[in-house]
C-alpha positions as CSV (number, residue, x, y, z in Angstrom):
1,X,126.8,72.5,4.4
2,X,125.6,75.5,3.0
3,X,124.4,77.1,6.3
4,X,125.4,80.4,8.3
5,X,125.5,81.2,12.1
6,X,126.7,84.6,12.6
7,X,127.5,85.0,16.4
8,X,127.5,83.4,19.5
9,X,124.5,83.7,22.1
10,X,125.3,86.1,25.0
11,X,125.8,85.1,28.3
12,X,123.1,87.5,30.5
13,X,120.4,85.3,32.5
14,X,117.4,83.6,31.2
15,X,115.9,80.9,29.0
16,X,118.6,79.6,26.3
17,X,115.5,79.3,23.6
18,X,114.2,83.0,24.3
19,X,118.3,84.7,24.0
20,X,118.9,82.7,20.8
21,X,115.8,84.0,19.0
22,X,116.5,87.3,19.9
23,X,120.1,86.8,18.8
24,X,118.5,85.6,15.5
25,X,116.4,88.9,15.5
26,X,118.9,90.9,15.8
27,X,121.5,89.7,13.1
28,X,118.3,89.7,10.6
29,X,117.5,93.6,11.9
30,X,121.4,94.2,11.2
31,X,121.5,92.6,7.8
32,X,123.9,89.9,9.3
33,X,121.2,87.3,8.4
34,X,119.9,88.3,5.3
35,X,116.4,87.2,3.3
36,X,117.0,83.6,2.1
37,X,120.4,82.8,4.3
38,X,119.9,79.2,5.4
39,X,120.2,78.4,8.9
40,X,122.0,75.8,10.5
41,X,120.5,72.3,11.2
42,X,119.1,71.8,14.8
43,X,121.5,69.3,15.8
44,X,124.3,71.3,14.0
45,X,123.9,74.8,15.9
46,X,122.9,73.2,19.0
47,X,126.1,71.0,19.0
48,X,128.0,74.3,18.0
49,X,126.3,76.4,20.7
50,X,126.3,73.6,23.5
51,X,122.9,73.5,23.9
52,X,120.1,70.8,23.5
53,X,118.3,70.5,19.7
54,X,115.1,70.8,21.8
55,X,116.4,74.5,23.0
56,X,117.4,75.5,19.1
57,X,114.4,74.0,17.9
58,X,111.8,76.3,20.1
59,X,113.2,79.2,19.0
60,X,112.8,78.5,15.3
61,X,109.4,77.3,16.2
62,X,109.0,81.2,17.7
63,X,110.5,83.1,14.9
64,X,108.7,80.7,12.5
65,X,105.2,81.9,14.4
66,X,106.8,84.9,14.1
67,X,107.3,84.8,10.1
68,X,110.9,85.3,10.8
69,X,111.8,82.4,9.5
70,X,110.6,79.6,6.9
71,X,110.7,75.9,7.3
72,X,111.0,73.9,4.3
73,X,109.9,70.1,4.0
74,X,113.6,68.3,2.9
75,X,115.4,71.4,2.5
76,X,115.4,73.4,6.1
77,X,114.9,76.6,7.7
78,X,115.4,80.0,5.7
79,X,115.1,83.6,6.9
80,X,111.9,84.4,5.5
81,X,111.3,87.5,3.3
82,X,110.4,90.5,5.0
83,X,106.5,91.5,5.4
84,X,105.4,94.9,5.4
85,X,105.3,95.8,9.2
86,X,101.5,96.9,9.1
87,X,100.8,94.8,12.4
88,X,103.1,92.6,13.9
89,X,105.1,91.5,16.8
90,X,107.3,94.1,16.9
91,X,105.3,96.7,18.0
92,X,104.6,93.8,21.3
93,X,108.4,93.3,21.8
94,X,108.9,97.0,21.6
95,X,106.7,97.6,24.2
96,X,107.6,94.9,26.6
97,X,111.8,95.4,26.1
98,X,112.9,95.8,29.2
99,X,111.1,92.3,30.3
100,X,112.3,90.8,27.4
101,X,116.2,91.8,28.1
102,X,115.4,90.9,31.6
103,X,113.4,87.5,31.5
104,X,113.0,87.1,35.3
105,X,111.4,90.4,35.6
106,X,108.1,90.7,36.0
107,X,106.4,94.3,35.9
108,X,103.3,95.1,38.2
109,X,102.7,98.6,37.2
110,X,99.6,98.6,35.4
111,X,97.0,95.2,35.7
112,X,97.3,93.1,32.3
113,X,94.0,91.4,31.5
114,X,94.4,87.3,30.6
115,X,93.5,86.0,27.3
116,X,90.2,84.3,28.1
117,X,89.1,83.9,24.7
118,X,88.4,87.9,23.6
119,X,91.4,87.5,21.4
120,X,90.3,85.4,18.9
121,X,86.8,87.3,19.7
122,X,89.1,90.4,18.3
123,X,89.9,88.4,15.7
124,X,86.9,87.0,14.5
125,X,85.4,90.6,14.5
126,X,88.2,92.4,12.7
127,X,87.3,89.9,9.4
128,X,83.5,90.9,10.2
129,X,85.2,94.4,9.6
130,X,87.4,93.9,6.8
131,X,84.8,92.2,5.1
132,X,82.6,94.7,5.6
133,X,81.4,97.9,3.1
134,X,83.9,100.0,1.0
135,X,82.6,103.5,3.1
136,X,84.1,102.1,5.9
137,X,87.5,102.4,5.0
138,X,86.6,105.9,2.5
139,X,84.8,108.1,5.2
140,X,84.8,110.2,8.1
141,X,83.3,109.7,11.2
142,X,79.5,111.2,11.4
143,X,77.3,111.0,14.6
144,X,74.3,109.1,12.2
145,X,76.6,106.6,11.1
146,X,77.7,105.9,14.6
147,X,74.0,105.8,16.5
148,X,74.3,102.2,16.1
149,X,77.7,101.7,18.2
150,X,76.8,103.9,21.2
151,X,73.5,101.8,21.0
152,X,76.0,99.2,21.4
153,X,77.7,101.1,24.6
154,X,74.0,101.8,25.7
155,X,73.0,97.5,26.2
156,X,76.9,97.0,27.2
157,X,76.3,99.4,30.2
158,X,72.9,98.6,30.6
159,X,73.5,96.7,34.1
160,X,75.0,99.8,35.1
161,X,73.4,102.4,37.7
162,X,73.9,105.6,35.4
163,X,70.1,106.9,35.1
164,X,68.2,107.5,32.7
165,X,71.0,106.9,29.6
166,X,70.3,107.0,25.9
167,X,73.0,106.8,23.0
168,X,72.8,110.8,22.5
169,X,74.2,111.2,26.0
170,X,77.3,108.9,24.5
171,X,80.5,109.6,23.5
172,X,82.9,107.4,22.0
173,X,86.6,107.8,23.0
174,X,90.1,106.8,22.9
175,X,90.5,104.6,26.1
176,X,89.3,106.3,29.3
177,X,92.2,108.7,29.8
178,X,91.2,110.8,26.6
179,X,87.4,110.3,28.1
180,X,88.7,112.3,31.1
181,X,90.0,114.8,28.8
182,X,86.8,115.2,26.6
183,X,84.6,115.8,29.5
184,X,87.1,118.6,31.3
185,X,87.0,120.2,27.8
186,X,83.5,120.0,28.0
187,X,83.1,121.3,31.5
188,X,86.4,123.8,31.8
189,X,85.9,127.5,31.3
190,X,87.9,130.7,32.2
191,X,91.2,131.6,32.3
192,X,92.1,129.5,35.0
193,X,89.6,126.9,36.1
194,X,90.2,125.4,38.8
195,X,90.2,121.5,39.5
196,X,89.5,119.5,42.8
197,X,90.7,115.5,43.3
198,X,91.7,113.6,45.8
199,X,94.5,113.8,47.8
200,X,95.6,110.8,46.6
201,X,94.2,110.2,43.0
202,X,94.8,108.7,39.8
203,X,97.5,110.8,38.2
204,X,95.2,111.3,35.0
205,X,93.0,113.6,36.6
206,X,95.6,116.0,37.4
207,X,97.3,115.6,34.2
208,X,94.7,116.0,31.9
209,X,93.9,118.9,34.0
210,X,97.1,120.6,33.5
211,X,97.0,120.3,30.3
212,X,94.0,122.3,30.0
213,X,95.7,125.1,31.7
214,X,93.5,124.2,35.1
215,X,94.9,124.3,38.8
216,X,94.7,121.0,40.7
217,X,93.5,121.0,44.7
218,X,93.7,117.9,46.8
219,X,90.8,117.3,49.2
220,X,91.6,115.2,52.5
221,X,90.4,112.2,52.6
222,X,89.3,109.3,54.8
223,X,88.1,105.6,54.5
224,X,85.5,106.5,53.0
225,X,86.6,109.2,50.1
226,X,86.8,112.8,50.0
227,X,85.7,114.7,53.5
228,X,83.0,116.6,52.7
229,X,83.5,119.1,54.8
230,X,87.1,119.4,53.3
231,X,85.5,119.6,49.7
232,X,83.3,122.5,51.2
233,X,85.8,124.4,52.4
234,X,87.6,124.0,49.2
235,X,84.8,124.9,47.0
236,X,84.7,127.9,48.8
237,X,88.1,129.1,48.6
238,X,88.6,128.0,45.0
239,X,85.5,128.6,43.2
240,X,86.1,125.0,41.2
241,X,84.5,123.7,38.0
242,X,84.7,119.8,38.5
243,X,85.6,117.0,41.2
244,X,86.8,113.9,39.8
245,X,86.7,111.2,41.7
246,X,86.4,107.3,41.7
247,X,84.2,106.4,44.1
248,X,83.7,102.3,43.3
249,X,87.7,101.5,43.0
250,X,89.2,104.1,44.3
251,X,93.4,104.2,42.6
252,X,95.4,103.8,44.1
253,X,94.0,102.9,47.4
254,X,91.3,100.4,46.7
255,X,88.9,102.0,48.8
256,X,84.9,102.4,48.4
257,X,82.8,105.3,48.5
258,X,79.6,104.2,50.3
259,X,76.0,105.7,49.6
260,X,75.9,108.0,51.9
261,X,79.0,109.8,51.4
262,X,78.5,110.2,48.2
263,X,75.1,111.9,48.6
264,X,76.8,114.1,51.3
265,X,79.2,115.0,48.2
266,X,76.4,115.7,45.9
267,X,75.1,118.0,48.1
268,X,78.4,120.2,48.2
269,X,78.4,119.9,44.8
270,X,75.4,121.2,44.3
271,X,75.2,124.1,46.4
272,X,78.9,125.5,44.9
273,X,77.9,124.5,41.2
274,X,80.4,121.9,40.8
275,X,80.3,119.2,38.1
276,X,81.3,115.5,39.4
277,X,83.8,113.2,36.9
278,X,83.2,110.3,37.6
279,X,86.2,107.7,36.6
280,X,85.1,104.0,36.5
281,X,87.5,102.7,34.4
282,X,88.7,100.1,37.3
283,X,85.5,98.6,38.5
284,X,85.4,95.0,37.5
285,X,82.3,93.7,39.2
286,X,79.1,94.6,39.9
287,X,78.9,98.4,41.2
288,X,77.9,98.4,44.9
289,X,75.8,101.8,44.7
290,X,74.6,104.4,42.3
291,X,76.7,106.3,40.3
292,X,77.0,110.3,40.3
293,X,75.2,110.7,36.9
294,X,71.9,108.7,38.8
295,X,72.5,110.2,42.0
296,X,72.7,113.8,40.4
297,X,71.8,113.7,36.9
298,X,72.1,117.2,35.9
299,X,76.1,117.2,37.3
300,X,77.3,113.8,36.8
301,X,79.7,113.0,33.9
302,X,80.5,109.3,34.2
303,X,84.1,107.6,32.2
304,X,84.6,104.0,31.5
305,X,86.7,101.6,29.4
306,X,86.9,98.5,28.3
307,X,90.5,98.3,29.4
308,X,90.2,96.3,32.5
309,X,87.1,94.0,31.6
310,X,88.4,93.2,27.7
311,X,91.3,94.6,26.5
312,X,93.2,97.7,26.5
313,X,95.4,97.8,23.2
314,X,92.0,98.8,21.4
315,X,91.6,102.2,23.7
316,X,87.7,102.3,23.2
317,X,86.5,104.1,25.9
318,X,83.2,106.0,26.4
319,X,82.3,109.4,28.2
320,X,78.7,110.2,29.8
321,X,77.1,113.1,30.2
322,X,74.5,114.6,32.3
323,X,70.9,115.6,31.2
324,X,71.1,118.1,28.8
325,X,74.8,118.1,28.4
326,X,75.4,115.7,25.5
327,X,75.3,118.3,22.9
328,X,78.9,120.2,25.2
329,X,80.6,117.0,25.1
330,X,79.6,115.8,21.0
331,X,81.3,119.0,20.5
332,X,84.4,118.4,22.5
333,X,85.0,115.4,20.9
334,X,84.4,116.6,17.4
335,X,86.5,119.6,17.9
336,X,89.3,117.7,19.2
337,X,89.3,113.9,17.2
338,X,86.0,113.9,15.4
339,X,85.4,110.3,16.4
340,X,86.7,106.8,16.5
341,X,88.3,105.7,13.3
342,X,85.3,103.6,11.3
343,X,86.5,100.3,11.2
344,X,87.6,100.9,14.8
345,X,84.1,101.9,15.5
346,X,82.5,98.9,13.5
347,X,84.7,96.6,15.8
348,X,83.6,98.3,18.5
349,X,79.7,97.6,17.5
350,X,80.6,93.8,16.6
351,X,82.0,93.4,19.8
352,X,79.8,95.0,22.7
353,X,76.8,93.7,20.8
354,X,77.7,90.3,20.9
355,X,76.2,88.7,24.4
356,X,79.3,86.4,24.2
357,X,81.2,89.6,25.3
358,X,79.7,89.9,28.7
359,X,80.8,86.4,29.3
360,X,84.3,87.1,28.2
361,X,84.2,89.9,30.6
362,X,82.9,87.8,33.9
363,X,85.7,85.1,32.7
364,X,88.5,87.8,32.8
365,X,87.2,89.1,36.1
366,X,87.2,85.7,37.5
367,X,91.0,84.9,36.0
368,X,92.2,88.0,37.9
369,X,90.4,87.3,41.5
370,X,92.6,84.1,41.2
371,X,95.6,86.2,40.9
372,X,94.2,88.6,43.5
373,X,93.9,85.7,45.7
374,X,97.3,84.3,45.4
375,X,98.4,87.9,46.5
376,X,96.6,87.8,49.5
377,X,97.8,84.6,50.7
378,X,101.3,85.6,50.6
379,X,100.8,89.2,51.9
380,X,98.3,88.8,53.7
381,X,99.5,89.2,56.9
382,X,100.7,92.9,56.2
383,X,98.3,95.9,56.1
384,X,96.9,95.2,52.9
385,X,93.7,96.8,51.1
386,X,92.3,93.9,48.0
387,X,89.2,92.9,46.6
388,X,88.9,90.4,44.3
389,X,86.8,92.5,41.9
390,X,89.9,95.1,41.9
391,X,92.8,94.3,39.4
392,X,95.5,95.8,41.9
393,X,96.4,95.6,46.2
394,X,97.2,98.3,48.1
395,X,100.0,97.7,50.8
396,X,100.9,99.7,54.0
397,X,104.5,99.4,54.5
398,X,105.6,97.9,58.0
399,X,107.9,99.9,59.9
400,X,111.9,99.3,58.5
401,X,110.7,100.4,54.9
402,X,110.0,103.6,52.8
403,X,107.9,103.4,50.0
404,X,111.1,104.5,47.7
405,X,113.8,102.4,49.1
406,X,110.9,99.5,48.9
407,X,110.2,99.7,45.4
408,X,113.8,100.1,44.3
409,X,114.3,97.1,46.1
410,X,111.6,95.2,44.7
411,X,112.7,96.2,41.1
412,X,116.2,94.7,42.4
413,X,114.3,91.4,42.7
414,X,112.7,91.6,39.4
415,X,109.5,93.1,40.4
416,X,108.2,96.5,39.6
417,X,105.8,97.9,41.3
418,X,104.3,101.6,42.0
419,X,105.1,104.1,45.1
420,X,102.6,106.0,46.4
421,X,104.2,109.1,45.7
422,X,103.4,108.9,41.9
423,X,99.7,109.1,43.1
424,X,100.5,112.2,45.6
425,X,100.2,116.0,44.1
426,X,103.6,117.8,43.7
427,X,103.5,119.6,46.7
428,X,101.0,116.8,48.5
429,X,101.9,113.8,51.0
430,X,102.2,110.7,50.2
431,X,101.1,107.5,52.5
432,X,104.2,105.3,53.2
433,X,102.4,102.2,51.2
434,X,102.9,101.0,47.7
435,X,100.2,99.9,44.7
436,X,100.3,96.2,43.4
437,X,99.0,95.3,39.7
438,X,97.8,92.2,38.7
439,X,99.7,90.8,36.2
440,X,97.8,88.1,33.8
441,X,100.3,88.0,30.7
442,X,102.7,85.8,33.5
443,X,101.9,82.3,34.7
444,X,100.2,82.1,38.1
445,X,103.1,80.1,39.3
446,X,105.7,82.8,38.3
447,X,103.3,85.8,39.6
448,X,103.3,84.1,42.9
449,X,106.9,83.8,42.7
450,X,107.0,88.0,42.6
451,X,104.4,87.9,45.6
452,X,106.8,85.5,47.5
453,X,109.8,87.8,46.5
454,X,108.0,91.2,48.1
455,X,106.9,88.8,51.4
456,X,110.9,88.1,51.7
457,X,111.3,91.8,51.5
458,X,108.8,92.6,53.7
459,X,109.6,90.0,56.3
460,X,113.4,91.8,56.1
461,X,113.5,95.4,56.7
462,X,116.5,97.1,56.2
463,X,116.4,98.9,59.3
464,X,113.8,99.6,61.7
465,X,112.5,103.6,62.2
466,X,110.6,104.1,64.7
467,X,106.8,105.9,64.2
């Protein structure tokens, strides 16, 4: 008939349609399917295979979407010529392999926003973009041609308790990890600065840290944050530079640093000369007290994203700084990446300034509380730390498990989550509990599945050690 098939479909676990694309994939990769080759008819390879035309036919329907392959009215399906890979799924399936070789498994490491319309938002703005001037595509970055985006960032944070905040005091960045970075380059000095975080903190801090050649200090903690009479005693000792800290969502614990702690912290800081990083990259709702740059406005640098509210695969991220400071961190950034790429900073622009954004955002937040909620009815009967304006859960382990043996047993399940050791300095202690991402890009049906998979777990210990 004119048709190949190349090789049969393996036999690991998972949907029939999803391993017969990727079979297809992978003889057009190896040249076994080449541009042109006609495939078989549905009801001829599904016959051949001994699966149901309705199984062959979703996958050519994917690798069609894909532009894989080519349907043709009367004639049938073709492997389609190959595109230039400037932007395409690829990339995605590259960075989602190991759930795509293992379709059961579902991977709570890091929270994945839900599509609540800022895709085709994304979309809509990157033909804004193309569309837009030749200079934008011809020139570097310059702070003048930029005023108008962190004007932008200026309205989008506008609800936010910063102080006093003007688009000088702005700078743009790649995602709120390299926002971190800017502002320690900005801060750092010496041979050896030294930097103070929380015992248990987000392991950005401490790397960025490192790789400025600084020494990392844990300060005990509580409830409530930091101790401040720890973070004294520390300051003393150390003669730090900067505390970074996350005082509305604290990772990877959840936890919330109330007024009055954090104006017992800003006293410390104040009397030892210490600069506060704040990281707010996780907060999704409405903050529930002043930040550090408004509470001390000459030592607060202040971090956020729009990872967690929008999207992260755009890493726009923004870094504040104190009064008087924005000229030490323009320069940081210029020094080190002179600015967002211009169409990259022109999307940025469209998209904050749209009012429609905010909505998006409050629509994401409220997609993930659903998820958050479905976590807590299933765990919820363990020692469990959640809000539903926090994109992750924060679980004590009951006696019977170590955090370790818990998570390798979870992943045995097909559920990944994080230990609390990779939150825990090198030579720190780590809490016997484990951190819980939410997880949008799976079904709520299949992401309660994984929460109903960790209760089974939880429910059976493997042994029980006494405390």
């Amino acid at each position: 008939m004119g048709t190949i098939w190349p090789r049969e479909l393996d036999d690991t676990k998972g949907p029939k349609y999803k391993k017969l694309a990727e079979t297809i994939r992978s003889a057009i990769d190896d040249g076994d399917l080449s541009t042109g080759t006609k495939l078989p008819p549905v009801r001829e390879l599904s016959y051949q295979l001994g699966i149901t035309p309705g199984t062959v036919a979703r996958a050519y329907s994917i690798l069609t979407d894909e532009g894989l392959l080519q349907a043709e009215v009367g004639r049938g399906t073709f492997v389609a010529a190959k595109q230039k890979p400037v932007l395409d799924d690829v990339w995605a399936r590259q960075l989602h392999i190991h759930e795509l070789n293992n379709p059961n498994h579902i991977s709570l490491f890091s929270p994945r926003v839900p599509d609540v319309g800022q895709v085709e938002a994304i979309r809509k703005a990157l033909v804004k973009v193309a569309n837009g001037p030749e200079l934008t595509f011809l020139s570097y970055p310059t702070r003048s041609a930029y005023q108008p985006v962190r004007e932008a960032v200026v309205n989008w944070l506008s609800e936010l308790p910063v102080g006093s905040l003007n688009e000088e005091d702005v700078v743009l960045t790649h995602g709120g990890q390299s926002g971190l970075m800017v502002v320690m380059q900005a801060i750092l000095k010496g041979a050896k600065p030294t930097v103070l975080v929380e015992d248990l903190s987000y392991a950005g801090f401490r790397r960025a840290a490192e790789l400025l050649r600084a020494d990392v200090v844990g300060i005990e903690m509580d409830e409530y944050g930091v101790i401040p009479e720890s973070l004294e005693k520390a300051a003393r000792k150390t003669g730090a530079t900067v505390f970074c800290t996350s005082p509305e969502v604290h990772n990877p614990t959840g936890l919330y640093t109330p007024l009055e702690r954090r104006q017992e912290i800003v006293e410390v800081a104040k009397r030892h000369n210490i600069q506060i990083l704040e990281d707010d990259c996780y907060r999704m709702g409405d903050p529930r007290a002043p930040c550090y740059r408004a509470l001390a406005p000459e030592i607060g640098w202040h971090v956020s994203s729009i990872s967690k509210t929008l999207t992260p695969s755009l890493r726009v991220g923004f870094a504040l700084a104190p009064q008087g400071r924005g000229a030490d961190l323009r320069r940081a950034a210029e020094h080190g990446y002179f600015g967002l790429a211009q169409p990259l900073a022109a999307l940025t622009c469209i998209l904050l300034g749209d009012p429609k954004t905010k909505i998006l955002a409050r629509a994401v937040q409220a997609e993930m509380a659903r998820y958050v909620r479905v976590a807590v009815n299933a765990l919820g009967g363990f020692d469990l730390t959640w809000d539903d304006q926090v994109p992750f859960l924060w679980l004590r382990l009951p006696s019977g498990w170590r955090s370790a043996a818990f998570t390798r047993a979870a992943e045995g399940q097909g559920v990944q989550i994080r230990s609390a050791d990779e939150f825990a300095l090198r030579d720190g202690r780590a809490p016997n509990a484990v951190r819980i991402a939410v997880n949008c890009h799976v079904s709520l049906a299949e992401f309660e599945g994984a929460m109903q998979s960790l209760r089974a777990l939880l429910d059976n210990p493997p042994e029980q050690i006494s405390v």
